[in-house]
C-alpha positions as CSV (number, residue, x, y, z in Angstrom):
1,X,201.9,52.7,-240.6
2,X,204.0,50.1,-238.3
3,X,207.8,50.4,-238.0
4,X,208.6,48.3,-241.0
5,X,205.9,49.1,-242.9
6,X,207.4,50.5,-246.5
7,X,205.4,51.7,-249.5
8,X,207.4,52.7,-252.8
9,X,206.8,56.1,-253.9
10,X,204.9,56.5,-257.5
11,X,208.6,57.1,-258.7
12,X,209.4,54.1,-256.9
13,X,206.1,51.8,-258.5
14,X,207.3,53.1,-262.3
15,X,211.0,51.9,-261.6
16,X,209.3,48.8,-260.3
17,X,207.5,48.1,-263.7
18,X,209.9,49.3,-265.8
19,X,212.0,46.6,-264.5
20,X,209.9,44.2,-264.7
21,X,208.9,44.9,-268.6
22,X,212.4,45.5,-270.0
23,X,213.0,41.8,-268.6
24,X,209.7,40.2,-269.8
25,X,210.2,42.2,-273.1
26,X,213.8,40.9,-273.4
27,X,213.3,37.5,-272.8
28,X,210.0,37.4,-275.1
29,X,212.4,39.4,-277.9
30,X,215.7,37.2,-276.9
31,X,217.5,41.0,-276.1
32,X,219.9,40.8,-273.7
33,X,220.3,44.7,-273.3
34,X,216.8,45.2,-271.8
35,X,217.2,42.2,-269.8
36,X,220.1,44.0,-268.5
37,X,218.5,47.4,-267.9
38,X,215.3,45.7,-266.1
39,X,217.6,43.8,-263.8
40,X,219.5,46.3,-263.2
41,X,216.7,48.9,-262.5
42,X,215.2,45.6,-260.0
43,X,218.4,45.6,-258.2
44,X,218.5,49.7,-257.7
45,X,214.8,49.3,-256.7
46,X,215.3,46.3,-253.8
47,X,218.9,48.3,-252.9
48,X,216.9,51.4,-251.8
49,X,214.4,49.2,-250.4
50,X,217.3,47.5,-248.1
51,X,218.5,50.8,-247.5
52,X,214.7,52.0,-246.2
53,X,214.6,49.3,-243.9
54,X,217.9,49.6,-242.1
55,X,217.2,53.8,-241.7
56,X,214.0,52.3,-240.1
57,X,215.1,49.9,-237.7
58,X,218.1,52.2,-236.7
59,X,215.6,55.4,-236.4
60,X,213.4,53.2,-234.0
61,X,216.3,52.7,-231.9
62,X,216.5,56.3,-231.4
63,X,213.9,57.1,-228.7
64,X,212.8,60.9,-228.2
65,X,211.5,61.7,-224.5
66,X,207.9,63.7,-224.7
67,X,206.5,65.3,-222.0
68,X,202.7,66.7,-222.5
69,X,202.1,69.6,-219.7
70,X,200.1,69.9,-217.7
71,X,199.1,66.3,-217.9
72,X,195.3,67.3,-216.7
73,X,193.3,70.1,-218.0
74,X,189.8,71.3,-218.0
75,X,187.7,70.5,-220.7
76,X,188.3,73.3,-222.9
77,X,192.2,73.7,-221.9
78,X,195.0,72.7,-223.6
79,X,198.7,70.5,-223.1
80,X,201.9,71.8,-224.4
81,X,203.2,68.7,-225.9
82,X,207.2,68.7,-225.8
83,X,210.0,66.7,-226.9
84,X,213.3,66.1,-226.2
85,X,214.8,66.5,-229.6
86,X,213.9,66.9,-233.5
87,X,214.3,64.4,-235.9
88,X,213.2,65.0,-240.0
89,X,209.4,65.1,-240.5
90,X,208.3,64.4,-237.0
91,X,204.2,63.9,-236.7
92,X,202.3,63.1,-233.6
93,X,199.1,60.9,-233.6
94,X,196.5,63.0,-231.6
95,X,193.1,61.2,-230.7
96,X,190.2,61.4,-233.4
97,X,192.2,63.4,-236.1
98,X,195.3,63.0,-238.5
99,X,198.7,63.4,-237.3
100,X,199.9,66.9,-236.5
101,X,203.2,68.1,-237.1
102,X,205.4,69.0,-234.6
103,X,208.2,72.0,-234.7
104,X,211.4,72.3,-233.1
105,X,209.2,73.7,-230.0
106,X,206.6,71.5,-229.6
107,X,203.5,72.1,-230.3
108,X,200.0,72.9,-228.3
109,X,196.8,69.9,-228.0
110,X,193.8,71.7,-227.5
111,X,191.3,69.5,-225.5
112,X,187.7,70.3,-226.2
113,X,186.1,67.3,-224.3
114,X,186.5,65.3,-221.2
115,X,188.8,62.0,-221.2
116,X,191.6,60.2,-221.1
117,X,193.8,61.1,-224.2
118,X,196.7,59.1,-225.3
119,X,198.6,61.5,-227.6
120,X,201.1,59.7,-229.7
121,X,203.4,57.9,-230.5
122,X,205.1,60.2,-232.4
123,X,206.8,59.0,-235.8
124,X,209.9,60.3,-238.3
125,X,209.4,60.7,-241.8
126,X,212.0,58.5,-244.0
127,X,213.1,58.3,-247.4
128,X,214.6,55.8,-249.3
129,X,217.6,56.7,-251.6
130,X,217.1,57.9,-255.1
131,X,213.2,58.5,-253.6
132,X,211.9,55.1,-254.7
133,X,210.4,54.2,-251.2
134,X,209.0,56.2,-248.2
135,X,208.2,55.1,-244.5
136,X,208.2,56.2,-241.2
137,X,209.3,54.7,-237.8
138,X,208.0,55.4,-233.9
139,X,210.3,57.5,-231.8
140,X,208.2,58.0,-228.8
141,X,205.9,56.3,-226.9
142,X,202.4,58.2,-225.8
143,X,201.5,61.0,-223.5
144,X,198.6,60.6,-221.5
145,X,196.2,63.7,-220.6
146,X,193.4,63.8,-218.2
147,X,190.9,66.3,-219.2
148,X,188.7,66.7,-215.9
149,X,185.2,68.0,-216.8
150,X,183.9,71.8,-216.8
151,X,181.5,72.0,-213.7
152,X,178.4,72.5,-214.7
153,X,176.5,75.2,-212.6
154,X,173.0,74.8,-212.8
155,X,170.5,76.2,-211.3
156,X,168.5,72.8,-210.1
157,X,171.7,72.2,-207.9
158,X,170.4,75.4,-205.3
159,X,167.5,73.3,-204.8
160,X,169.5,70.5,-203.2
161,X,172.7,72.5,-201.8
162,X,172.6,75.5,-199.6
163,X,172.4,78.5,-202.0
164,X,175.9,80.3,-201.3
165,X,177.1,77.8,-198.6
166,X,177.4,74.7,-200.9
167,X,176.9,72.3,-197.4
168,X,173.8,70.3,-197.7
169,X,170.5,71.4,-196.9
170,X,169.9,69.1,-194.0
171,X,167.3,66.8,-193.2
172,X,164.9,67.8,-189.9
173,X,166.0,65.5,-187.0
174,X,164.0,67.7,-184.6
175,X,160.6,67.3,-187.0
176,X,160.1,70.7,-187.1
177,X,161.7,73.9,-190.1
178,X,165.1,73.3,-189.3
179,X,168.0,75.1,-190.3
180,X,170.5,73.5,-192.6
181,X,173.1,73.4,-189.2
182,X,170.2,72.0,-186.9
183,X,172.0,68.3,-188.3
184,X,174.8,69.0,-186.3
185,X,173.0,70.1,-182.4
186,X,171.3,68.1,-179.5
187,X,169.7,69.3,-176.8
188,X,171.6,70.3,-173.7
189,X,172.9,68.0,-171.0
190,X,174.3,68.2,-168.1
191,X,177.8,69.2,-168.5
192,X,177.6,70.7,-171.6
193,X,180.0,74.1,-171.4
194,X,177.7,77.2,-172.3
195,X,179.9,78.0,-175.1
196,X,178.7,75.4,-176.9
197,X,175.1,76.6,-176.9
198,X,173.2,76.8,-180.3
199,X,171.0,79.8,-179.9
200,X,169.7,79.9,-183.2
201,X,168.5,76.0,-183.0
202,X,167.0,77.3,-179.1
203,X,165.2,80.0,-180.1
204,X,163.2,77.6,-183.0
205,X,162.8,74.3,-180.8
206,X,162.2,76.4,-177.9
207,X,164.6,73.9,-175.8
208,X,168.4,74.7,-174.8
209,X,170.2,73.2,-177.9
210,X,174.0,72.7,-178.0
211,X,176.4,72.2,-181.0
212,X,177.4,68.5,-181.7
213,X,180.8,69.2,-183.0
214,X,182.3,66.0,-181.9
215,X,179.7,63.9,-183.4
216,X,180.7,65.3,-187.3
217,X,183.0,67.2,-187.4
218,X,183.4,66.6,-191.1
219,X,180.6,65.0,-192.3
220,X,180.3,62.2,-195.0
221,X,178.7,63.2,-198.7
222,X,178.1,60.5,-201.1
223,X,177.6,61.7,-204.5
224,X,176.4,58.8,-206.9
225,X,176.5,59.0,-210.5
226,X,174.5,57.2,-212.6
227,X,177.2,55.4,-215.5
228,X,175.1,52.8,-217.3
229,X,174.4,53.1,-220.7
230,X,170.2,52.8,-220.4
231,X,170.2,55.8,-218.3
232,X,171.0,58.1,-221.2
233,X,170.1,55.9,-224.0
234,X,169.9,58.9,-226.5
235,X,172.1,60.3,-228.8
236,X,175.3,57.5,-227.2
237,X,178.5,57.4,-229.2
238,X,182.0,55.9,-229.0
239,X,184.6,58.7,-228.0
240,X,188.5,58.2,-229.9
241,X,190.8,58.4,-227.1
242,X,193.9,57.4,-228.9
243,X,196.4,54.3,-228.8
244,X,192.9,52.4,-229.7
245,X,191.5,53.6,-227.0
246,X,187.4,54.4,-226.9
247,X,185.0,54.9,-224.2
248,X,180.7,55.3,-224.7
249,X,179.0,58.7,-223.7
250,X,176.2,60.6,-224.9
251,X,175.2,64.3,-224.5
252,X,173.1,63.9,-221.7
253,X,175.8,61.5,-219.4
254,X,178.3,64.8,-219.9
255,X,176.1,66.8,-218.1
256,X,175.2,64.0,-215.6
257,X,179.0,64.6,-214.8
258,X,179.5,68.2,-215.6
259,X,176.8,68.5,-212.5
260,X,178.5,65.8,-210.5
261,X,181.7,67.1,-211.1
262,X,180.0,70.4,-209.7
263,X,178.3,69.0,-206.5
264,X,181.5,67.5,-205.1
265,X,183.5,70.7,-205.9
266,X,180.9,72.9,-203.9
267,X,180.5,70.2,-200.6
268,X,184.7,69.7,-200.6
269,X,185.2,73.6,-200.4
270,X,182.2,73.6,-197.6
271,X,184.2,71.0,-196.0
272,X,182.7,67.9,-196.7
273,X,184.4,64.5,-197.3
274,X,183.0,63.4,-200.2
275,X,182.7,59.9,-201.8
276,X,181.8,59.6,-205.2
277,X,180.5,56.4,-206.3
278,X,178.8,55.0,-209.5
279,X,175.5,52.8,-209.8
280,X,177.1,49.7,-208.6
281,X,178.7,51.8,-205.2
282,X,182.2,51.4,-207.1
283,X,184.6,53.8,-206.2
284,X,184.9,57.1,-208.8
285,X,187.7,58.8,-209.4
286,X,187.2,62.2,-208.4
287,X,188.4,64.4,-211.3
288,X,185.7,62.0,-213.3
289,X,188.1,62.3,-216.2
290,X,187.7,58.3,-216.9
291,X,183.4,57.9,-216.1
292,X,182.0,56.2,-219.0
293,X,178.8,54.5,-220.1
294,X,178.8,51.0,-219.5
295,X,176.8,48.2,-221.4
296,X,175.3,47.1,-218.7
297,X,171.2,47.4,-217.4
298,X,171.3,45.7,-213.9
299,X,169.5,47.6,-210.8
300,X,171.7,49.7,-209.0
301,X,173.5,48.4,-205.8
302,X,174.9,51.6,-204.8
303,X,173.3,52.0,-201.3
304,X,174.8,48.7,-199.9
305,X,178.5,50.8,-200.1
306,X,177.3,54.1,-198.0
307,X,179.5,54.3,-195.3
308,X,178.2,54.5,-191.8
309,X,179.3,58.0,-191.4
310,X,177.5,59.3,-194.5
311,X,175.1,61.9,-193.3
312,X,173.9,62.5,-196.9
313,X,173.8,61.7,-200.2
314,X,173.1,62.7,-203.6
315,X,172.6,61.3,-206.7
316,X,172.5,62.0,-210.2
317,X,170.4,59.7,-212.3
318,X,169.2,59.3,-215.7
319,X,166.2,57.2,-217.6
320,X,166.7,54.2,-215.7
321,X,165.8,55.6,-212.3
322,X,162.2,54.0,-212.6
323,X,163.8,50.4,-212.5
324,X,165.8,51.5,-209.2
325,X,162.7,52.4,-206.9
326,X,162.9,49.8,-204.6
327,X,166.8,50.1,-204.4
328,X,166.5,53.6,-203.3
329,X,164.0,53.6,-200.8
330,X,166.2,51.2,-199.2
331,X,168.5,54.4,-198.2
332,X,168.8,54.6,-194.6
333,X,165.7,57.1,-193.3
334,X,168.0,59.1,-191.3
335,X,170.3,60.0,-194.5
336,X,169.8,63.4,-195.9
337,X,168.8,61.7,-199.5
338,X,168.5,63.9,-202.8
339,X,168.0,63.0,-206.2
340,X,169.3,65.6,-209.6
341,X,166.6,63.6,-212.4
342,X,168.1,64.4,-216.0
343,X,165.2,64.5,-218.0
344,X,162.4,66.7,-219.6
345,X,160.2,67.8,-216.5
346,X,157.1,66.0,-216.4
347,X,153.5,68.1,-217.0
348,X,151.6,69.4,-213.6
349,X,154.5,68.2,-210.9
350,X,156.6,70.1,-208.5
351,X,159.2,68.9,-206.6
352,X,158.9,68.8,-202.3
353,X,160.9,67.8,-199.6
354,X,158.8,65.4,-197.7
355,X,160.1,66.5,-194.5
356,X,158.6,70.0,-194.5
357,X,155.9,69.9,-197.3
358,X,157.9,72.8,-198.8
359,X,158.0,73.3,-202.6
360,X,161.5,73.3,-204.6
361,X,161.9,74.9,-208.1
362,X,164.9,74.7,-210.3
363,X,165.1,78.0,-212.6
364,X,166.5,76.9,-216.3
365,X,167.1,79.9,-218.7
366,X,166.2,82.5,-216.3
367,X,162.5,81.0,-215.8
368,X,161.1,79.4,-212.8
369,X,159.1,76.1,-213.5
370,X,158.5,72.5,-212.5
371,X,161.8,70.9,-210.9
372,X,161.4,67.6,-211.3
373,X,161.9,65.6,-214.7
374,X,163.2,62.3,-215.8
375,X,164.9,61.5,-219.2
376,X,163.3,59.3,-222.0
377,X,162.7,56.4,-221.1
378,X,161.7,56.6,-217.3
379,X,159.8,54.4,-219.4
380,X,162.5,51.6,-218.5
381,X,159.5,50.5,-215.7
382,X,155.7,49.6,-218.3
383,X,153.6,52.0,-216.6
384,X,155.8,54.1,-214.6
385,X,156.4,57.6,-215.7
386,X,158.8,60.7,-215.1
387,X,156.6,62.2,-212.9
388,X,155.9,59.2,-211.0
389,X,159.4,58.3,-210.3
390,X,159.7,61.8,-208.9
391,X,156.7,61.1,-206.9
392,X,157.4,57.9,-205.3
393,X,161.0,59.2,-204.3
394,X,159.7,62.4,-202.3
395,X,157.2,60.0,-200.7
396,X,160.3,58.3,-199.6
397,X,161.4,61.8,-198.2
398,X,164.0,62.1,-201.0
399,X,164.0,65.7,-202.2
400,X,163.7,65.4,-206.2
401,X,164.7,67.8,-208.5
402,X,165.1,68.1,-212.1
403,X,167.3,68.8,-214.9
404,X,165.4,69.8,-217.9
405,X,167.5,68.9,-220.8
């Protein structure tokens, strides 16, 4: 209901037709009495109508300050909504529900999911005199609150991070079983201090091998999240954020960013700088409160944005990875390159690094089984299936994993 907008009570709609009979009736019946007693009961009924109107207009003048705190929470969290005074009847508008009350204190806004809320504006209950009208006016504007996303920690995500260390398991550059740190050695020159000497990388090469600190000494982690709409094609809805707001997600996109939102937690405390980008190699906020679905079903154009200095990346896709094969095998070779596949694993495949031949298995409910899946329609391709995706990537030397749903 708009500032302005004024609805007569049901006392207020039988004063109305009272009025309006005792005149009718009058004039039919040539009595001048209950002419006088309907247009008398019109003019109390428009006089409290006046009166309404001018509370309203003067109430909206009288702005409240709000303050919502803290203004980002974790999904599950809430924000003490504040305000900076009480007027009569004071309700809130909160996203997806009716409007709450709110007492002298404020009140708390529990926040279940992961968004951008507008909370508000909040609005003062008025009544006309002699209670023939009712209305309300706005006397704040909105709150916004950024709930982030709860990481998700799944298993799958120890087949493509270092278990413990949450670095990247890096790609061999000396083609033989590296060790995770081997990306960041050389072999010796001439010059090199001693103290720089890598003696777990020498004893495996079986060549002096020193540590090439200055070459990254923070390396570069692009995390890409899959945000179209035909990735996660089931179960997609419209989210209320408030202010008519909305944004498109489905089940399956929250945990493609509960895991994303988990991946760049784990390579930032392992000292990574971490880029996050979408399918389009747009920029991502990091607290991924705002990622939505989009309507949109073009091939992804993400690896065109990797910086030079990214050293790895991984990314989490959905049911349109099939369409995106030749996109992704156009990754650089000497990028670390690793792939989370939301999806139902497919029958009779494992996932495998192509560098070493080794096997990687994601364990899901306390089980160990097949690690590589793709959701729905990896169908998106005629002809091309889960397992395939999966397949062709780790030909590529990608190292594939899956997220059974």
């Amino acid at each position: 209901m708009g500032a302005g907008r004024l609805r007569p009570t049901a006392r207020g709609v039988g004063v109305g037709l009272a009025a309006a009979a005792l005149v009718l009736a009058g004039l039919t019946l040539g009595r001048r009495e209950a002419v006088a007693i309907g247009v008398f009961l019109a003019a109390l009924w428009l006089l409290s109508l006046a009166a309404l109107a001018a509370h309203a207009r003067l109430a909206g003048r009288d702005r409240l300050a709000r303050e919502a705190s803290p203004p980002e929470v974790v999904a599950g969290g809430s924000a003490r909504v504040t305000f900076s005074g009480v007027l009569p009847g004071l309700r809130d508008a909160v996203p997806g529900g009716a409007p709450v009350p709110v007492p002298a204190a404020g009140y708390w806004w529990p926040a279940p999911r992961r968004g951008e809320f507008d909370l508000g504006p909040a609005r003062t209950h008025l009544s006309a005199p002699f209670g023939l009208w009712t209305g309300s006016a706005p006397v704040t504007g909105t709150s916004r609150v950024r709930v982030l996303p709860a990481p998700l920690d799944h298993p799958a995500l120890d087949a493509v991070l270092r278990p413990g260390a949450g670095g990247l398991e890096a790609a061999d550059p000396l083609g033989s079983e590296a060790a995770p740190d081997d990306l960041l050695v050389r072999e010796h020159r001439d010059g090199d201090p001693l103290a720089r000497i890598h003696w777990g990388a020498t004893a495996r090469t079986g060549r002096l091998m020193v540590r090439q600190e200055e070459w990254a000494p923070e390396p570069w982690t692009a995390v890409v999240l899959d945000c179209r709409a035909v990735s996660f094609p089931d179960g997609r809805h419209r989210v209320d954020g408030g202010a008519g707001r909305t944004w498109m997600t489905a089940p399956a996109f929250e945990r493609a960013v509960g895991l994303a939102a988990e991946l760049v937690q784990r390579l930032e405390f392992s000292g990574h700088r971490v880029l996050l980008l979408d399918q389009d190699g747009h920029r991502l906020d990091p607290g991924l409160a705002d990622a939505a679905l989009e309507p949109v079903s073009r091939e992804a154009a993400w690896p065109d944005a990797l910086p030079s200095q990214a050293v790895s990346v991984v990314a989490v896709l959905g049911a349109a990875a099939a369409r995106d094969l030749p996109v992704l095998r156009g990754v650089p070779a000497g990028v670390h390159r690793a792939a989370l596949l939301l999806g139902p694993p497919p029958d009779g495949h494992v996932g495998r690094t192509a560098h070493a031949g080794r096997r990687v298995q994601a364990t899901a409910g306390g089980t160990t089984g097949t690690a590589v899946g793709a959701s729905g329609p990896a169908a998106a391709v005629p002809g091309q299936t889960a397992g395939g995706v999966a397949a062709a990537l780790e030909a590529d030397g990608w190292v594939v994993v899956g997220v059974p749903e």
